[in-house]
C-alpha positions in Angstrom: 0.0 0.0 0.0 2.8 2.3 1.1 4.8 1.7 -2.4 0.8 2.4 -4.4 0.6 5.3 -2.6 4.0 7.2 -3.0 3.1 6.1 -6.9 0.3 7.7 -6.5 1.3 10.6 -5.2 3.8 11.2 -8.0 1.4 10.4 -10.7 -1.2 12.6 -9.4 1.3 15.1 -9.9 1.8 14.4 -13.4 -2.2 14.2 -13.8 -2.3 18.1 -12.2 0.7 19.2 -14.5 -0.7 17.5 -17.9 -4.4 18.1 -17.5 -4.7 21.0 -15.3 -1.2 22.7 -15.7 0.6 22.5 -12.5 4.2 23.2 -14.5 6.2 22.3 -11.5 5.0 19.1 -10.5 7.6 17.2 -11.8 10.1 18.9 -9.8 7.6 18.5 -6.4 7.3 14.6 -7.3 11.2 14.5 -7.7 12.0 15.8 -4.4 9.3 13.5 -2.9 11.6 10.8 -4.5 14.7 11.6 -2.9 13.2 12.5 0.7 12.1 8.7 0.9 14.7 6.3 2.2 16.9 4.9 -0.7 16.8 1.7 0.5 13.6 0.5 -1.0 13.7 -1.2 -3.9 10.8 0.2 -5.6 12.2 3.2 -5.6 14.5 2.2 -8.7 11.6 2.7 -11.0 11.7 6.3 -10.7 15.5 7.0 -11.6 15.3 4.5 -14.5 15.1 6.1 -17.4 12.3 4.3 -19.5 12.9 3.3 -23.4 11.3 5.0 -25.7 11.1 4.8 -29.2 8.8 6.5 -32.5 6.8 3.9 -34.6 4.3 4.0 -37.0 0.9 2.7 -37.1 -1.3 2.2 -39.8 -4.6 3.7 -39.1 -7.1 3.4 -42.4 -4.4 3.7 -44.8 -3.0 6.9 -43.4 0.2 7.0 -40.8 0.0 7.4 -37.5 2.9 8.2 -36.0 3.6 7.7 -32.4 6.3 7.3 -28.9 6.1 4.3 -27.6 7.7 3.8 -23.7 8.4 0.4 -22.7 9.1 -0.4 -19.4 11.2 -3.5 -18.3 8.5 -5.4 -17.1 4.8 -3.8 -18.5 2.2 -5.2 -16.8 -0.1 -3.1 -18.4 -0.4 -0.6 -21.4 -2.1 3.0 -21.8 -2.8 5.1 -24.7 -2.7 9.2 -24.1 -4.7 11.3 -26.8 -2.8 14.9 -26.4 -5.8 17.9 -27.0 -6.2 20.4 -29.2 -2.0 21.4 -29.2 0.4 22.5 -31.4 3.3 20.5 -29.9 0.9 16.8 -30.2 2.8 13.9 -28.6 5.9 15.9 -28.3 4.2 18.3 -25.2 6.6 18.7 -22.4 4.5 17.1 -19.9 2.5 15.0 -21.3 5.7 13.6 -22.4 6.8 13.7 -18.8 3.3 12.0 -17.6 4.5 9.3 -20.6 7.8 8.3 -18.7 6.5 8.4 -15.0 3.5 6.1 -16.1 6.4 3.7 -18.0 8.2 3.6 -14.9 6.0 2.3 -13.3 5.3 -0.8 -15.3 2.9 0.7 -18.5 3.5 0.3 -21.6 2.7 4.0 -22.7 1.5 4.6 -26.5 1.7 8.7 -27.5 0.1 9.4 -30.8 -0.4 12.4 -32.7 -3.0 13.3 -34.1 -2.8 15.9 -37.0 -6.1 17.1 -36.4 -5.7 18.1 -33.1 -2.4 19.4 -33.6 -4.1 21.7 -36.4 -6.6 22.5 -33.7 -9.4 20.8 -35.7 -11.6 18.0 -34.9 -12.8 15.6 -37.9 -13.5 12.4 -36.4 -10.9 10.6 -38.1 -9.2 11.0 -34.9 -11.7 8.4 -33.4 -10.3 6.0 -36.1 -6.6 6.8 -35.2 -7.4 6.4 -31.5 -8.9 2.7 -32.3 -5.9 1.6 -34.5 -3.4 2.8 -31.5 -5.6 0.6 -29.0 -5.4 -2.3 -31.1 -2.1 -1.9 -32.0 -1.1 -1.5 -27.8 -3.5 -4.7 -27.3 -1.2 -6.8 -29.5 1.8 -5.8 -26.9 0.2 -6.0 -23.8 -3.3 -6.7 -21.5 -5.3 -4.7 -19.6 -5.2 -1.9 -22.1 -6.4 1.5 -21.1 -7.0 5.0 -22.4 -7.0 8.6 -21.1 -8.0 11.6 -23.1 -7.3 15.5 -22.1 -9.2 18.3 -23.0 -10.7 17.9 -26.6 -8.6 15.0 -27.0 -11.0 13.1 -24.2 -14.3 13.3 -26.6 -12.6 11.3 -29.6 -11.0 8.8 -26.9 -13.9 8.3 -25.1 -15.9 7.4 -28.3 -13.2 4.7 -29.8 -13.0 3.3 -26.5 -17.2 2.4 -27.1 -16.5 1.0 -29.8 -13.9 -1.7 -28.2 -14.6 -3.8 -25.4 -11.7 -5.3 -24.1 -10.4 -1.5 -22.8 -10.4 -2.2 -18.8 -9.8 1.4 -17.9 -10.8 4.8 -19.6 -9.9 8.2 -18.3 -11.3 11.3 -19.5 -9.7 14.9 -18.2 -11.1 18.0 -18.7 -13.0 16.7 -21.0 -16.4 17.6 -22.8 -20.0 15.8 -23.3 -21.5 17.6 -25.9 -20.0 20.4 -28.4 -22.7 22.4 -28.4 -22.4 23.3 -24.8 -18.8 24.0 -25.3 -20.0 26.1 -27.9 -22.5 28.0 -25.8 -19.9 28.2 -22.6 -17.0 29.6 -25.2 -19.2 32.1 -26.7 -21.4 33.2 -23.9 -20.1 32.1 -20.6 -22.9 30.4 -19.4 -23.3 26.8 -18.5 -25.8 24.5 -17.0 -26.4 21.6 -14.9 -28.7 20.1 -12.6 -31.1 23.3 -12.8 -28.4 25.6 -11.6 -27.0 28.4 -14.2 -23.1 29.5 -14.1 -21.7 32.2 -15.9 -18.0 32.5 -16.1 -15.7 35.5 -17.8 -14.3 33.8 -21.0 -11.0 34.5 -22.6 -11.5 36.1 -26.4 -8.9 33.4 -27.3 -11.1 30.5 -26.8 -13.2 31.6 -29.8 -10.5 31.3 -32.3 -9.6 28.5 -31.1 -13.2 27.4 -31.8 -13.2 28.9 -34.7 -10.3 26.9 -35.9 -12.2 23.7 -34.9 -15.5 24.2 -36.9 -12.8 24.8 -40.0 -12.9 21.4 -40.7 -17.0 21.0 -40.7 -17.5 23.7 -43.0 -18.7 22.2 -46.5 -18.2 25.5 -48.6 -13.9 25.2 -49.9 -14.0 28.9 -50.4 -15.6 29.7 -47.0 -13.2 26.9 -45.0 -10.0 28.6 -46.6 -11.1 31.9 -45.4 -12.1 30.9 -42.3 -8.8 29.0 -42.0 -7.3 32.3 -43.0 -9.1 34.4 -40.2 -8.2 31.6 -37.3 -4.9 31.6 -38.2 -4.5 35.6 -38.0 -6.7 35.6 -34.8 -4.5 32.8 -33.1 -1.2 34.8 -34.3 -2.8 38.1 -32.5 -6.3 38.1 -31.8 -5.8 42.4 -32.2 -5.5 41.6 -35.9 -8.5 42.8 -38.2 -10.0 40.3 -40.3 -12.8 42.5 -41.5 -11.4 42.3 -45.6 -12.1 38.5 -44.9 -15.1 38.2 -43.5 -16.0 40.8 -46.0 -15.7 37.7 -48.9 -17.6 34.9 -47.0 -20.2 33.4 -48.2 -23.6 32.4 -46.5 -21.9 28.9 -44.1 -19.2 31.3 -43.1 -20.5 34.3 -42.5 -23.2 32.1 -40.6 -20.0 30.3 -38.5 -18.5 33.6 -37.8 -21.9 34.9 -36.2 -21.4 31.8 -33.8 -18.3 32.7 -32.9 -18.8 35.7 -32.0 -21.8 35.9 -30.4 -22.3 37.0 -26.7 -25.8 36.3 -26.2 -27.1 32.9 -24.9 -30.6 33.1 -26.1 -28.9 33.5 -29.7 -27.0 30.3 -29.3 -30.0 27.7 -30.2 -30.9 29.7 -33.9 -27.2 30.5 -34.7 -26.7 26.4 -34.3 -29.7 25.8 -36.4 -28.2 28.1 -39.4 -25.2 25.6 -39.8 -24.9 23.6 -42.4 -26.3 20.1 -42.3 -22.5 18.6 -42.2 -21.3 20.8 -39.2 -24.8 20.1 -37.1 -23.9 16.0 -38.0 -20.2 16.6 -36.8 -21.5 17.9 -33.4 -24.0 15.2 -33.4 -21.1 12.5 -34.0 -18.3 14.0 -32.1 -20.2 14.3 -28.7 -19.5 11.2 -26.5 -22.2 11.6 -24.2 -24.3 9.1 -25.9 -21.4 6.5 -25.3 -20.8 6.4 -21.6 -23.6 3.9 -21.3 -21.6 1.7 -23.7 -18.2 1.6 -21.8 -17.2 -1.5 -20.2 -14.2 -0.4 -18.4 -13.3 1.3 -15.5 -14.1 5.4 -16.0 -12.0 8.2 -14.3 -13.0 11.5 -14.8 -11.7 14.8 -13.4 -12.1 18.3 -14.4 -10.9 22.0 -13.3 -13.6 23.9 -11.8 -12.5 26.8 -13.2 -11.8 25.4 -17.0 -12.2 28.4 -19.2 -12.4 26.3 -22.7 -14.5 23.2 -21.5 -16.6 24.1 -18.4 -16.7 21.7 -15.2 -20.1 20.6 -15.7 -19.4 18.9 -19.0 -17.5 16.1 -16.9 -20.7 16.0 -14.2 -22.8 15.5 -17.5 -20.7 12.3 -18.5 -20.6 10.7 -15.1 -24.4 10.9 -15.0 -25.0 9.0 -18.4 -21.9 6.4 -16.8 -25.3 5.7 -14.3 -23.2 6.2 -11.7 -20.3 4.0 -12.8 -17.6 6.7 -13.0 -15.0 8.3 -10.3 -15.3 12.1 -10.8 -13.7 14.9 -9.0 -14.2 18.4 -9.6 -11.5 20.1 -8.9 -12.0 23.2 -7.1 -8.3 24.9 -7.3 -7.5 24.5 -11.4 -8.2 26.2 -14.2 -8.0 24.8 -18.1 -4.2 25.9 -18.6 -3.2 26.4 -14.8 -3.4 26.1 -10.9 -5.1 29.2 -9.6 -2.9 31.2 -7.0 -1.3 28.7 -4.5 -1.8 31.4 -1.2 -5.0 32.2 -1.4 -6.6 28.6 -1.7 -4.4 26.3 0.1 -7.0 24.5 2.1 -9.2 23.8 -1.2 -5.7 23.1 -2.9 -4.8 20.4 -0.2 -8.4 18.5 -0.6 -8.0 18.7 -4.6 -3.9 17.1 -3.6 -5.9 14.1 -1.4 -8.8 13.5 -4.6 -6.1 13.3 -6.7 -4.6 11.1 -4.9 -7.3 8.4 -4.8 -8.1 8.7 -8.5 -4.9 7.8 -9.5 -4.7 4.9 -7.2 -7.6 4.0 -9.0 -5.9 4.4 -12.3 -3.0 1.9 -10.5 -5.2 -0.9 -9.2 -5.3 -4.1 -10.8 -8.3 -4.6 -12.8 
């Protein structure tokens, strides 16, 4: 127990650094390494470098390129689908999360996936992220899967689809895009007949903006709108007015989305879109699949997320019936720990949750 629980410890760490942005975690989970007595054994795993190495997978005649960690001895395998992120399998911490999970005895598969590093979701991700699994279940048992931010959506609805995946883990994760939409536009989300509103960062609706590229039917409007994401992302100051000038109807209808500010406009701006983009929502939701999961589900979420609000993770722990380990996290934000001072007491109580949802993630099925 004492050896599961210093594990846990320094995973839970990596959890917080990955999903919820605590950058010096590693360092924290380091020094808890060296303050226990050298003397036990276990201990070993954590200075032993794991091996890793790139490999391709073929994934419906495309490539799909990935790190691969192998421990010494797995005895057990995970696959990690990266979010909506320029820097894909190659992020600082989650390839840091990567090694400490290898060290430990999983054999870690790190995909990327070229949609979400283009900031787009087009649901061939949910192909890629079934490929990887089978691929990982051909090296190991008790094959699992956790999926951060955007990332947890496609991961959660390839999991569905394969039943031998004992353990699935979604973090900071969404239910249904259309109340991302609505949050990342407006503010305002919903859950078990309470109403919160929440100051959004101008940001988040390019980002969004660069997601709905890829469901736009119109070429002409999805290179313009391609255009204006990619000047918005560079410096959201910039004016795009000469391009959304030349849009046609879808765009000029996806740009009214975007930036909107009124929740009662949400519902008619969504019913504008074209056929294709309403479908995409449809088919890249997961909450219709938690039902369908025959693992083991882990969910955790910031309570102060700014792209995906908190109540999207309550949402997919109710359809589990019940099934699922959540923990709101009261301290943590999307892309960072809220100021350590002021909230060490909620900080500490988020520390001991974390804890016990990464022994979960530990256990032997």
């Amino acid at each position: 127990m004492k050896r599961r629980y210093f594990i846990g410890i320094v995973l839970g760490l990596g959890l917080i650094a990955l999903g919820l942005g605590l950058r010096f975690a590693p360092a924290i989970a380091f020094s808890l390494a060296l303050a226990v007595p050298s003397s036990e054994v276990w201990l070993e795993h954590f200075f032993q470098e794991p091996a890793r190495e790139e490999i391709v997978i073929p994934a419906n005649g495309r490539a799909l390129y990935a790190n691969l960690y192998r421990p010494a001895n797995p005895r057990g395998a995970i696959l990690l689908v990266h979010g909506l992120s320029r820097a894909g399998r190659s992020h600082a911490e989650l390839m840091r999360l990567a090694r400490l999970l290898a060290q430990h005895g999983q054999l870690v598969l790190v995909p990327e996936f070229d949609g979400l590093t283009a900031l787009r979701l087009s649901g061939q991700e949910v192909d890629e992220i079934k490929a990887g699994l089978l691929h990982l279940g051909g090296l190991a048992r008790n094959v699992g899967i956790a999926g951060f931010s955007f990332g947890a959506g496609p991961a959660l609805l390839a999991a569905r689809d394969l039943p031998n995946v004992r353990l699935v883990g979604s973090f900071g994760g969404y239910a249904d895009l259309r109340h991302v939409i609505a949050y990342i536009t407006t503010g305002v989300h919903t859950f078990g007949g309470r109403r919160y509103v929440q100051r959004q960062e101008e940001y988040n609706r390019w980002k969004l903006l660069a997601l709905f590229v890829a469901f736009v039917e119109n070429e002409r409007d999805r290179g313009f709108l391609q255009a204006i994401a990619d000047r918005k992302l560079a410096n959201p100051s910039e004016p795009t007015d000469a391009l959304e000038a030349v849009l046609g109807e879808e765009g000029r209808n996806v740009v009214a989305l975007i930036l909107n500010r009124r929740e009662d406009a949400v519902g008619p701006l969504l019913a504008r879109l074209p056929p294709r983009a309403r479908e995409a929502l449809d088919r890249l939701s997961p909450l219709a699949a938690m039902s369908r999961l025959s693992g083991r589900l882990l969910i955790a979420h910031g309570a102060g997320d700014d792209s995906i609000p908190f109540t999207e993770s309550l949402r997919l722990a109710e359809a589990s019936g019940g099934r699922a380990r959540v923990v709101i996290l009261q301290t943590f934000h999307h892309t960072g720990p809220q100021r350590f001072w002021t909230s060490l007491g909620p900080r500490v109580r988020d520390g001991w949750n974390l804890l016990r949802l990464v022994d979960d993630l530990l256990a032997t099925p």
